[in-house]
Structures are given as C-alpha cells and as structure tokens.
PDB file with one MODEL, atoms N, CA, C and O in Angstrom:
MODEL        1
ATOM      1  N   UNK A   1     -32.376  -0.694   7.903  1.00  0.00           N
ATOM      2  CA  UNK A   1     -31.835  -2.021   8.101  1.00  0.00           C
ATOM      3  C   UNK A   1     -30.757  -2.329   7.063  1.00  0.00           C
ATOM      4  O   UNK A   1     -29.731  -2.883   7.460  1.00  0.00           O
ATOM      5  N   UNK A   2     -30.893  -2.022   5.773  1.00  0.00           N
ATOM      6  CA  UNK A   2     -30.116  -2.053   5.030  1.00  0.00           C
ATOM      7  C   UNK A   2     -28.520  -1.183   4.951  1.00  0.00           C
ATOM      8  O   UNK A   2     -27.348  -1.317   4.599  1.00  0.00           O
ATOM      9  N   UNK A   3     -29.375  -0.342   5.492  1.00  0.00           N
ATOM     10  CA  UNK A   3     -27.412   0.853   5.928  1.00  0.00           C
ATOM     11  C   UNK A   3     -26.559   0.046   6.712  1.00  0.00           C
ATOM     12  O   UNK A   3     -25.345  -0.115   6.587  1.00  0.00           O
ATOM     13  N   UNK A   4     -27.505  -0.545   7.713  1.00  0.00           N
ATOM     14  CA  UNK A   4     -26.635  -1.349   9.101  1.00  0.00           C
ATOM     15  C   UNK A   4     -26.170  -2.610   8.300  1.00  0.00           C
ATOM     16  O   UNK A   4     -25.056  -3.012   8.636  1.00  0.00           O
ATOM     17  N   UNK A   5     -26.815  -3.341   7.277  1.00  0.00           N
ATOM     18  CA  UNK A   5     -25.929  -4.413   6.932  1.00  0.00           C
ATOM     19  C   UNK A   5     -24.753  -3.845   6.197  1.00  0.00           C
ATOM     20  O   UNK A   5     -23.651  -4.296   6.511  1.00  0.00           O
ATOM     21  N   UNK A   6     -24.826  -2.785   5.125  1.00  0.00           N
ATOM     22  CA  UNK A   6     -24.017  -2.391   4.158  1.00  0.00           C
ATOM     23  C   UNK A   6     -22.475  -1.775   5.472  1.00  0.00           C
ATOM     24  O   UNK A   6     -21.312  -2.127   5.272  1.00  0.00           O
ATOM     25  N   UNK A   7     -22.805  -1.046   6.443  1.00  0.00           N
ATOM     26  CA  UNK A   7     -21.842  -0.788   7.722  1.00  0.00           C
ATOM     27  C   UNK A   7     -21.308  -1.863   7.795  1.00  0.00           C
ATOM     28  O   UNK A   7     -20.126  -1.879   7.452  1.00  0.00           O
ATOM     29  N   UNK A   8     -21.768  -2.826   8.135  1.00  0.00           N
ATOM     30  CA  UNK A   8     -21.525  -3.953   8.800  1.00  0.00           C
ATOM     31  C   UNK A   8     -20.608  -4.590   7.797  1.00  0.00           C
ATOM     32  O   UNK A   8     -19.538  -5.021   8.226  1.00  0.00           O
ATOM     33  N   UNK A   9     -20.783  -4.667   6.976  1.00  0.00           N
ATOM     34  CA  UNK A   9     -19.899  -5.089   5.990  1.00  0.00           C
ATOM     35  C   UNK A   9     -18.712  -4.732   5.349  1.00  0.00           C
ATOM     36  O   UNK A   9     -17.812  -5.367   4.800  1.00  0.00           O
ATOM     37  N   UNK A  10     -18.973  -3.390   5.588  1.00  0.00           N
ATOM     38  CA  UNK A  10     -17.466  -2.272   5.048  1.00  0.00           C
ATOM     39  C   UNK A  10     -16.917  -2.653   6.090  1.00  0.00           C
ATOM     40  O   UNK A  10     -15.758  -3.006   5.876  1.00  0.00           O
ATOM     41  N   UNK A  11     -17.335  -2.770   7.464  1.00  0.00           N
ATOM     42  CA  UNK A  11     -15.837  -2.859   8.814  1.00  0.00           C
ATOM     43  C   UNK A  11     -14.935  -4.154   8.508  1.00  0.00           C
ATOM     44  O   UNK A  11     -13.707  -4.238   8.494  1.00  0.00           O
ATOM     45  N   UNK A  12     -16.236  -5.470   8.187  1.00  0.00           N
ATOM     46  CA  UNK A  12     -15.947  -6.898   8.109  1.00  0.00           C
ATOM     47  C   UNK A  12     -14.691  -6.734   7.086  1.00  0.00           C
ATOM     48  O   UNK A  12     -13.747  -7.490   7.317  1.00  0.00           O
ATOM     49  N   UNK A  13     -14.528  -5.625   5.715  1.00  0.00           N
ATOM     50  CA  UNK A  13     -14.075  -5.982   4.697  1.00  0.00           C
ATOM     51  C   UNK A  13     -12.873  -4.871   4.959  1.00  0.00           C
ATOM     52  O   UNK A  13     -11.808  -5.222   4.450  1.00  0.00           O
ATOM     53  N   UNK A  14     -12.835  -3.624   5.640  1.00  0.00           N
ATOM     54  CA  UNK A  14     -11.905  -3.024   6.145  1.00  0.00           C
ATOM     55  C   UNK A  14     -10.992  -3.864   7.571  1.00  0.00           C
ATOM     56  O   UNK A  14      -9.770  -3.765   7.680  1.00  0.00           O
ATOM     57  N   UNK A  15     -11.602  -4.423   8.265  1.00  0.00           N
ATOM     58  CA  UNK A  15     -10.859  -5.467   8.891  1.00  0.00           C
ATOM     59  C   UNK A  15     -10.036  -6.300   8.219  1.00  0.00           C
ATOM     60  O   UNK A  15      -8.824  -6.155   8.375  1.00  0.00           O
ATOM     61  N   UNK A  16     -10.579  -7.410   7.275  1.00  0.00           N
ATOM     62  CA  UNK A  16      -9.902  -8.088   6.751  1.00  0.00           C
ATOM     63  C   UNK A  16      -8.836  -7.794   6.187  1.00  0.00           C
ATOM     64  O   UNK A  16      -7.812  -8.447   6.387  1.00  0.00           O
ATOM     65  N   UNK A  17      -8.890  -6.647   5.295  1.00  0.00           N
ATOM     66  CA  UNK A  17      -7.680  -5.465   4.481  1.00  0.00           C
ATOM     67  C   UNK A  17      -6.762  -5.605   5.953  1.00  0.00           C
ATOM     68  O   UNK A  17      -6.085  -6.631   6.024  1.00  0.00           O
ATOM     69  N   UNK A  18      -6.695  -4.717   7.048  1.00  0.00           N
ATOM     70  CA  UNK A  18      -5.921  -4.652   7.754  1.00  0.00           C
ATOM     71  C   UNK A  18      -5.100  -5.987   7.853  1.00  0.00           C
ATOM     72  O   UNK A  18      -3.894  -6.135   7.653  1.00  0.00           O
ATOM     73  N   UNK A  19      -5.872  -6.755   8.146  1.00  0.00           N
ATOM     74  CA  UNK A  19      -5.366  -7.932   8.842  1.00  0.00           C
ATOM     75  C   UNK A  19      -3.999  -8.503   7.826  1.00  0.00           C
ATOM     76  O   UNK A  19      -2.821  -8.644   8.155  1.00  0.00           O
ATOM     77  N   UNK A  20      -4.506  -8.699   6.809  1.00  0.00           N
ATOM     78  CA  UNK A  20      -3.810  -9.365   5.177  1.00  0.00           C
ATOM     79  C   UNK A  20      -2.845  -7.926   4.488  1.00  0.00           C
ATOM     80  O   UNK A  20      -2.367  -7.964   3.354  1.00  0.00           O
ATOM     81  N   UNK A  21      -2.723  -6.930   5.266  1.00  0.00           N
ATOM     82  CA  UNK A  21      -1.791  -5.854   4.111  1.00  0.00           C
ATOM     83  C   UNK A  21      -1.009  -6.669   3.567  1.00  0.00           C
ATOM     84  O   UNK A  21      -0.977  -7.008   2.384  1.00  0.00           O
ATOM     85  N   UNK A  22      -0.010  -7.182   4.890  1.00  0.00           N
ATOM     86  CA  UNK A  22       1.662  -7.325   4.232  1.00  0.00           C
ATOM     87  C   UNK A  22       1.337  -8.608   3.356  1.00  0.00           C
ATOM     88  O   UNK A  22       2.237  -8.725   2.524  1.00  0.00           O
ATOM     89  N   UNK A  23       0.491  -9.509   3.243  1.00  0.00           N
ATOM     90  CA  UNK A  23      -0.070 -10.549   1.830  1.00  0.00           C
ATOM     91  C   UNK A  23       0.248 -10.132   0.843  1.00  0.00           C
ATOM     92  O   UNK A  23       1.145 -10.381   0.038  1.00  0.00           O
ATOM     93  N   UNK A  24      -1.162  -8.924   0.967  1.00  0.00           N
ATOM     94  CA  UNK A  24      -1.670  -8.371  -0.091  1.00  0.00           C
ATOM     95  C   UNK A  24      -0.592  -7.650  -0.937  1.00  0.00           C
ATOM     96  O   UNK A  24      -0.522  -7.789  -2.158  1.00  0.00           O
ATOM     97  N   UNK A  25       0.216  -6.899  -0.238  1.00  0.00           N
ATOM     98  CA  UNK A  25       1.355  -5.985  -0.685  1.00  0.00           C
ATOM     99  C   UNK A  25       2.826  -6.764  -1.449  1.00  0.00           C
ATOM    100  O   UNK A  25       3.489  -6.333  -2.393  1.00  0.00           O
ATOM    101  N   UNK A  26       3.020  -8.044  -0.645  1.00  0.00           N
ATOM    102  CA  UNK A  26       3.946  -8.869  -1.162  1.00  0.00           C
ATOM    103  C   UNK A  26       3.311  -9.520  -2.498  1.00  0.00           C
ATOM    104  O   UNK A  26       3.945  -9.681  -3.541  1.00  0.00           O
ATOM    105  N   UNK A  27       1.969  -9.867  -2.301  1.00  0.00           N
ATOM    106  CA  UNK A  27       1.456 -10.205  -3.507  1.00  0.00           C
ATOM    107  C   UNK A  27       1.188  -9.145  -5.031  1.00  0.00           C
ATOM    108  O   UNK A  27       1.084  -9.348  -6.241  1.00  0.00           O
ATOM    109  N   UNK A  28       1.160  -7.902  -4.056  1.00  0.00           N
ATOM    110  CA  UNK A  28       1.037  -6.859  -5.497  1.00  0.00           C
ATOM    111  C   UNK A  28       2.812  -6.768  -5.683  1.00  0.00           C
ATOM    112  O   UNK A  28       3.047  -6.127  -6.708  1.00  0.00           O
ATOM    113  N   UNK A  29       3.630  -7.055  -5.244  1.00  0.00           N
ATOM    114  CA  UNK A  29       5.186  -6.418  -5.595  1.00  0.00           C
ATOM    115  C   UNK A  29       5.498  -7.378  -5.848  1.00  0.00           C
ATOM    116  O   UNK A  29       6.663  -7.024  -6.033  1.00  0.00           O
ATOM    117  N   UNK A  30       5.536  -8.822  -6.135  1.00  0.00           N
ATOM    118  CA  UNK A  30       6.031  -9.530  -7.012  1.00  0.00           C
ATOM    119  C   UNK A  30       5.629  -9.651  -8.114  1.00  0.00           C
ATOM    120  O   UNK A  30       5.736 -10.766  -8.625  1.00  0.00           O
ATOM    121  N   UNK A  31       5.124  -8.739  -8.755  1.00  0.00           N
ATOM    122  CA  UNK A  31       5.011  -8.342 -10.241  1.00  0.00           C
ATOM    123  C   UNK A  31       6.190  -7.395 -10.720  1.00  0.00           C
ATOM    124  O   UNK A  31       6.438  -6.252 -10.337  1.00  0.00           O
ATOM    125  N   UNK A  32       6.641  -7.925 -11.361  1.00  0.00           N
ATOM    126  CA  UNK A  32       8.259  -7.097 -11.952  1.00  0.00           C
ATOM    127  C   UNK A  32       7.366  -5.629 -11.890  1.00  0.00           C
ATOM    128  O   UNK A  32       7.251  -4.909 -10.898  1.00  0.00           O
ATOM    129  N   UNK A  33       6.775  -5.406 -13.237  1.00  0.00           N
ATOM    130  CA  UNK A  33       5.912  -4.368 -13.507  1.00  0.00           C
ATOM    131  C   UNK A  33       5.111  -3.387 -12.468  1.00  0.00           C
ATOM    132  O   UNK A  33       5.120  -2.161 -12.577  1.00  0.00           O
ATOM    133  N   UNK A  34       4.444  -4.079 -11.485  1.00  0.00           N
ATOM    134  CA  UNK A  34       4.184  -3.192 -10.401  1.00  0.00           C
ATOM    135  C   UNK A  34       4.765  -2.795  -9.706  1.00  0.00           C
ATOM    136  O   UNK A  34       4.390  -1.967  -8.875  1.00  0.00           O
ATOM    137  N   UNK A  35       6.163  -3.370  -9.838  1.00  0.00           N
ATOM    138  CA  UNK A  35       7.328  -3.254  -8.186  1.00  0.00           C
ATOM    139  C   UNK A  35       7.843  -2.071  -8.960  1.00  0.00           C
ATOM    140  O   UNK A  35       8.019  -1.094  -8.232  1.00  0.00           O
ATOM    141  N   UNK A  36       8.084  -1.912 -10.009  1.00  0.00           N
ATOM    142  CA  UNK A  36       8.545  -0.561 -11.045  1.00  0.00           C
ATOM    143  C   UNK A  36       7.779   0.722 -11.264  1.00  0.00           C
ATOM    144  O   UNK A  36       8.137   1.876 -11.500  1.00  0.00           O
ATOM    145  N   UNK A  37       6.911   0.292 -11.148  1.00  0.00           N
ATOM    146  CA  UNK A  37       5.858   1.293 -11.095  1.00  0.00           C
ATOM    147  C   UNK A  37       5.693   1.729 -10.025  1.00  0.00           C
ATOM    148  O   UNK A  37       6.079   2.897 -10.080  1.00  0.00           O
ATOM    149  N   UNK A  38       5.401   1.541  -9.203  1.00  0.00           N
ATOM    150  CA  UNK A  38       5.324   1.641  -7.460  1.00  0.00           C
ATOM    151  C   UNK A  38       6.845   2.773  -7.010  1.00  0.00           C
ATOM    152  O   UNK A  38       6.874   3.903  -6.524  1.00  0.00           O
ATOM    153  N   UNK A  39       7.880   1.893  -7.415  1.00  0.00           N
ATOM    154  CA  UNK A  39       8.769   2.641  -7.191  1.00  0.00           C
ATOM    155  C   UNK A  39       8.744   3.774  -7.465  1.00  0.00           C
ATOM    156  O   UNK A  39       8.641   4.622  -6.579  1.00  0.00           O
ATOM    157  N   UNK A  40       8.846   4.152  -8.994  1.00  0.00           N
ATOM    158  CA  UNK A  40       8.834   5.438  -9.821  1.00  0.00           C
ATOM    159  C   UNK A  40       8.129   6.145  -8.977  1.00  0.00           C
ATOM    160  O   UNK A  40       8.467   7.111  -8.293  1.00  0.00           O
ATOM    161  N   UNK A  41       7.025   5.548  -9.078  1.00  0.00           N
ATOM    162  CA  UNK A  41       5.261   6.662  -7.835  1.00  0.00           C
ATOM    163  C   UNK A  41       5.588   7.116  -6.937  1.00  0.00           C
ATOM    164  O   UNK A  41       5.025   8.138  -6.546  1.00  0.00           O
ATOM    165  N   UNK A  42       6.902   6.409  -6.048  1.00  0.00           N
ATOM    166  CA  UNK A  42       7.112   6.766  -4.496  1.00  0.00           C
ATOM    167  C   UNK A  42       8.335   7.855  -4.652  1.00  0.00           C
ATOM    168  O   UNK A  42       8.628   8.730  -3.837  1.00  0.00           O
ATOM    169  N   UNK A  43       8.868   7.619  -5.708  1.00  0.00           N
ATOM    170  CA  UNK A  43      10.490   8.705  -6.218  1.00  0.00           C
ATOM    171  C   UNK A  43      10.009   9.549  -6.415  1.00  0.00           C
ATOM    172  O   UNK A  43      10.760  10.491  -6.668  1.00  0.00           O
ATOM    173  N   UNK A  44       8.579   9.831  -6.449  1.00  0.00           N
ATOM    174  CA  UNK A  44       8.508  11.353  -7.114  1.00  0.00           C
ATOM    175  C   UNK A  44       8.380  11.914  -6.227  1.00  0.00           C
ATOM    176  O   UNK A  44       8.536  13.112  -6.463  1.00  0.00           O
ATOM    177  N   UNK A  45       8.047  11.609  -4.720  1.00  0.00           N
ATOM    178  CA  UNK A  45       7.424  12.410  -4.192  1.00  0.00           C
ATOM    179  C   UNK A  45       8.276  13.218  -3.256  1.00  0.00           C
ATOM    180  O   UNK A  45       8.456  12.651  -2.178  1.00  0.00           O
ATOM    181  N   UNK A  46       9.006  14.716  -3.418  1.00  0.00           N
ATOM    182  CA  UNK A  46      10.160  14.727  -2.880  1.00  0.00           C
ATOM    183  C   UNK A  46      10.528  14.365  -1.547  1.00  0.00           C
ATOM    184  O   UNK A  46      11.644  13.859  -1.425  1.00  0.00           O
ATOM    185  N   UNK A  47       9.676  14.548  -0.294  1.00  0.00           N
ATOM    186  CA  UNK A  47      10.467  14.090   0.648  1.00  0.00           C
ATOM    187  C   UNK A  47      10.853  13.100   0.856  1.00  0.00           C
ATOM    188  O   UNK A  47      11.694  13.144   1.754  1.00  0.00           O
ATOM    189  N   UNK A  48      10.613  11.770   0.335  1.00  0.00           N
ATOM    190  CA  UNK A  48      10.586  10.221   0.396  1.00  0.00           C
ATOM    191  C   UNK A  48      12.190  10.001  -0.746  1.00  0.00           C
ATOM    192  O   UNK A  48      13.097   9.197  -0.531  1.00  0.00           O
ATOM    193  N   UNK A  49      12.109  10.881  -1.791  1.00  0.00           N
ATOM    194  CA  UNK A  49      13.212  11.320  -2.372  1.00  0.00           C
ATOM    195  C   UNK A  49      14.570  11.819  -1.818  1.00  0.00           C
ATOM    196  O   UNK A  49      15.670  11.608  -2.329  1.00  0.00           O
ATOM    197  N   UNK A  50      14.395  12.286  -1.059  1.00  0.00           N
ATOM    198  CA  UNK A  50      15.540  13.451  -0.018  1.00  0.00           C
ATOM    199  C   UNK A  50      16.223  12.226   0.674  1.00  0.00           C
ATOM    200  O   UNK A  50      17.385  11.853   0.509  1.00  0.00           O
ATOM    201  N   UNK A  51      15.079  11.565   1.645  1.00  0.00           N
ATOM    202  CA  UNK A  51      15.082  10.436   2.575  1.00  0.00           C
ATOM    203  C   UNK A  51      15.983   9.587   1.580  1.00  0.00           C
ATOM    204  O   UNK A  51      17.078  10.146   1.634  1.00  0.00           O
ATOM    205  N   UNK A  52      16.058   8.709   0.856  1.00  0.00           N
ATOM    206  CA  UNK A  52      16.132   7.827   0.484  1.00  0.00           C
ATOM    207  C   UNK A  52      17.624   8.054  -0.734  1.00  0.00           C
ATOM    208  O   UNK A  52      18.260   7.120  -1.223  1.00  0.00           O
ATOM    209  N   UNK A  53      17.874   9.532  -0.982  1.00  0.00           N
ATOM    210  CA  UNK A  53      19.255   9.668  -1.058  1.00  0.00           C
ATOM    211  C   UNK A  53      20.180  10.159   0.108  1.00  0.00           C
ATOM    212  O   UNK A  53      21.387   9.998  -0.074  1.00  0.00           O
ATOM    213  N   UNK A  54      19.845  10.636   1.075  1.00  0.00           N
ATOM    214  CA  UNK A  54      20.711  10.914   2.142  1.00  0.00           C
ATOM    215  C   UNK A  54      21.064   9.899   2.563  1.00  0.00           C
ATOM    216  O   UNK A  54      22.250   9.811   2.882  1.00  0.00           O
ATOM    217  N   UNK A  55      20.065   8.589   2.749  1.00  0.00           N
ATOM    218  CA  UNK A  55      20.386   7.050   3.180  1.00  0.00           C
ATOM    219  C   UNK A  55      21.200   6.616   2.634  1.00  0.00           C
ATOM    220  O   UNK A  55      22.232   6.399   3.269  1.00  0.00           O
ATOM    221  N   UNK A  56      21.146   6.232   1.032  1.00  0.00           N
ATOM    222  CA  UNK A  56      22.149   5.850   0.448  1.00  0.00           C
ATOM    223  C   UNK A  56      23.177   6.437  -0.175  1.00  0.00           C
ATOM    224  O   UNK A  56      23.799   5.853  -1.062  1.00  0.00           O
ATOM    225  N   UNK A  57      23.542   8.000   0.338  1.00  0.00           N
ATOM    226  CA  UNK A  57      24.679   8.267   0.170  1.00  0.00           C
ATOM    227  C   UNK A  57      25.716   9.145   1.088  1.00  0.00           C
ATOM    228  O   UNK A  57      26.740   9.774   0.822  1.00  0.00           O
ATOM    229  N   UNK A  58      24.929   8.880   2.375  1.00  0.00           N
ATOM    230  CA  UNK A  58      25.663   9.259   3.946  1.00  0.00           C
ATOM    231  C   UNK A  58      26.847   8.164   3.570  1.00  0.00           C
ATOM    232  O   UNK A  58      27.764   7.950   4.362  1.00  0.00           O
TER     233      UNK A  58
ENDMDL
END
C-alpha cells in the first residue's frame, strides 16, 4: 500500500514538473550566475558547440 502511494506521488510530482518547465527554467535563468553557468555547461558539449557557431557565423 505504501509503494502505491509513494507511485502515486512521483507521477503527481513528475506531472507537475512537466506542466511548470518553462516557469521553472525562466525562473532558474534569471539568475545572472546560473544563466553563466548553464551556458558554459551547454558550450562544452561539442555538438551544441558546432551548432551554435555555424549559426552565428553562416
């Protein structure tokens, strides 16, 4: 009985996540500091790297 509430509760709380990303996400990137950090994290990763200079320098 207890697994089925603890289930029951991860969907309720994985639902909600879905529902609220773009909130949640605007709310974590208006932190100077996280929006910098975030960035750096995503530059490293080369293909997102490749992407994102061919864009801005086609």
């Amino acid at each position: 009985m207890q697994r089925i509430i603890i289930i029951i509760g991860l969907l309720i709380g994985i639902n909600s996540l879905f529902k609220n990303r773009f909130r949640m996400l605007n709310t974590f990137l208006s932190n100077k500091w996280l929006r910098r950090l975030s960035v750096a994290l995503v530059m490293r990763i080369p293909a997102v790297r490749e992407k994102m200079m061919y864009t801005m320098l086609r």
